[in-house]
C-alpha positions in Angstrom: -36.0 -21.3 122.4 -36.2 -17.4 121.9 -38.6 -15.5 121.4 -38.9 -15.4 117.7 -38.9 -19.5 117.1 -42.3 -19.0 120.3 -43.9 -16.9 117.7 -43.1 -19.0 114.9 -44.5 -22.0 116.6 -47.7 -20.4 118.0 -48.4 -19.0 114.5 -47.7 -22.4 113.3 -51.3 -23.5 115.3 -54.6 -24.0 113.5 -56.4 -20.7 113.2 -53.6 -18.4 115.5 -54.0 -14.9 114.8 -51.4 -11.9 116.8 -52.1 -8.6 117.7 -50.9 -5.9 119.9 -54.4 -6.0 122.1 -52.9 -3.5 125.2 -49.7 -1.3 124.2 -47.3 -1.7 121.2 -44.8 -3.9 122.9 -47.2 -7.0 124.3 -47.8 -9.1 121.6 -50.7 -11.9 122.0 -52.0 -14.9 120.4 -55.4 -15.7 120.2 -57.2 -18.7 118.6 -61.0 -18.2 117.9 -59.9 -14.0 119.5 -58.9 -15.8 122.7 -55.7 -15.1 124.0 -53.7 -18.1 125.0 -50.0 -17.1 124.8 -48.7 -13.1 125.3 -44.9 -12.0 124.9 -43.3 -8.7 126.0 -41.3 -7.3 123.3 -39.2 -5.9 126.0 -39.1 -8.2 127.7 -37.9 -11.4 125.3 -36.9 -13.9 128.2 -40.6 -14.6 129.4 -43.5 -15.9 127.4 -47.0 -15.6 129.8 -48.8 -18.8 128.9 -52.4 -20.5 130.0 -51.9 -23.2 132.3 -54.6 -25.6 133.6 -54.4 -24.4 137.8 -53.5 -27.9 139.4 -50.6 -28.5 136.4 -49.5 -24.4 136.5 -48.7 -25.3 140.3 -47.2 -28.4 139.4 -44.8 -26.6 137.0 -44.0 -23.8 139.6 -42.7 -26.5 141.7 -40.3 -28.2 139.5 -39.4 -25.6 137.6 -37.5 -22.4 138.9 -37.5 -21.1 135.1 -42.2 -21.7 135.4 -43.9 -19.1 137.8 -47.6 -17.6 138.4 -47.8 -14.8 135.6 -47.1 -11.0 136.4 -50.5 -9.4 135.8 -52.3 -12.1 135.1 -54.6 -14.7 137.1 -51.8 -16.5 138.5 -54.3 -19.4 139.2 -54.2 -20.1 135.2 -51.7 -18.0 134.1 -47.7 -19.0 133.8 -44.8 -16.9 132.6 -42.1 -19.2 131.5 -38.7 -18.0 131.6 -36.9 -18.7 128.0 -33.7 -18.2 128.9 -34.0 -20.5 131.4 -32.8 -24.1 130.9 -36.0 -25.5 129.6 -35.8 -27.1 127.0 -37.1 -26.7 123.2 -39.8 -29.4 123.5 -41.0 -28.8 126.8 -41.8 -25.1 125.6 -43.7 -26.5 122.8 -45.4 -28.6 125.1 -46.5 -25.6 127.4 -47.6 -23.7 124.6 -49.7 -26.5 123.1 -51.6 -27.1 127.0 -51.9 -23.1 126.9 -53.8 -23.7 123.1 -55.6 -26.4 124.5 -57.2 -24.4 127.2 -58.4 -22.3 125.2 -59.8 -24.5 122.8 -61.5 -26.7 125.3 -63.7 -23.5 126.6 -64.5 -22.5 123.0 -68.8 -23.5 122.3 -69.1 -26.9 120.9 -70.3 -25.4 117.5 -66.9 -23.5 117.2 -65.2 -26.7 117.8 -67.0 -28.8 115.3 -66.7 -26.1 112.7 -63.0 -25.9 113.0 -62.0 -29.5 113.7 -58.5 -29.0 113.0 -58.1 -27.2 116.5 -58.5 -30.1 118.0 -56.0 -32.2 116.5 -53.3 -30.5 118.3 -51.5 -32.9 120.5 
């Protein structure tokens, strides 16, 4: 994956929204104004992902391409190498965790108004 087919997929989400929240190169995605996935535009190889602690260490250890997240809370926060050799799917997979995260801390009425955020597998 590259950086462009990321932003297509996480745009692709129920309810994803971008934005340039800190400078004009770090480009988040929020669901609900959360963020749960952030690229640097100058930095296209990493995506910086939400991770649930006990699987973020998990992935650290069995991937070299998966490590705690520069500037972030590297307890729930991954940066996952894209030009790695990770593949496409497992990507997808990370960034649907990271938007399931979010959407499991979201209050109960935002879930049940939006029911299609959690239909993401």
């Amino acid at each position: 994956m590259n950086i462009e087919t990321v932003r297509d997929y996480c745009l692709s989400l129920p309810l994803v929204t971008e934005d340039f929240p800190f400078d004009d190169q770090t480009l988040a995605f929020r669901i609900m104004d959360r963020i749960f996935a952030c690229m640097d535009m100058e930095r296209p190889e990493w995506v910086t992902m939400k991770c649930n602690p006990d699987r973020a260490l998990e992935l650290r250890e069995e991937y070299v391409e998966i490590e705690g997240a520069w500037h972030w809370n590297k307890k729930y926060w991954n940066q996952v190498n894209l030009y790695g050799h990770l593949d496409d799917e497992l990507i997808r997979s990370l960034i649907r965790h990271s938007y399931r995260e979010v959407v499991r801390k979201l209050k109960k009425a935002e879930r049940l108004e939006h029911p299609e955020i959690t239909d993401v597998c």
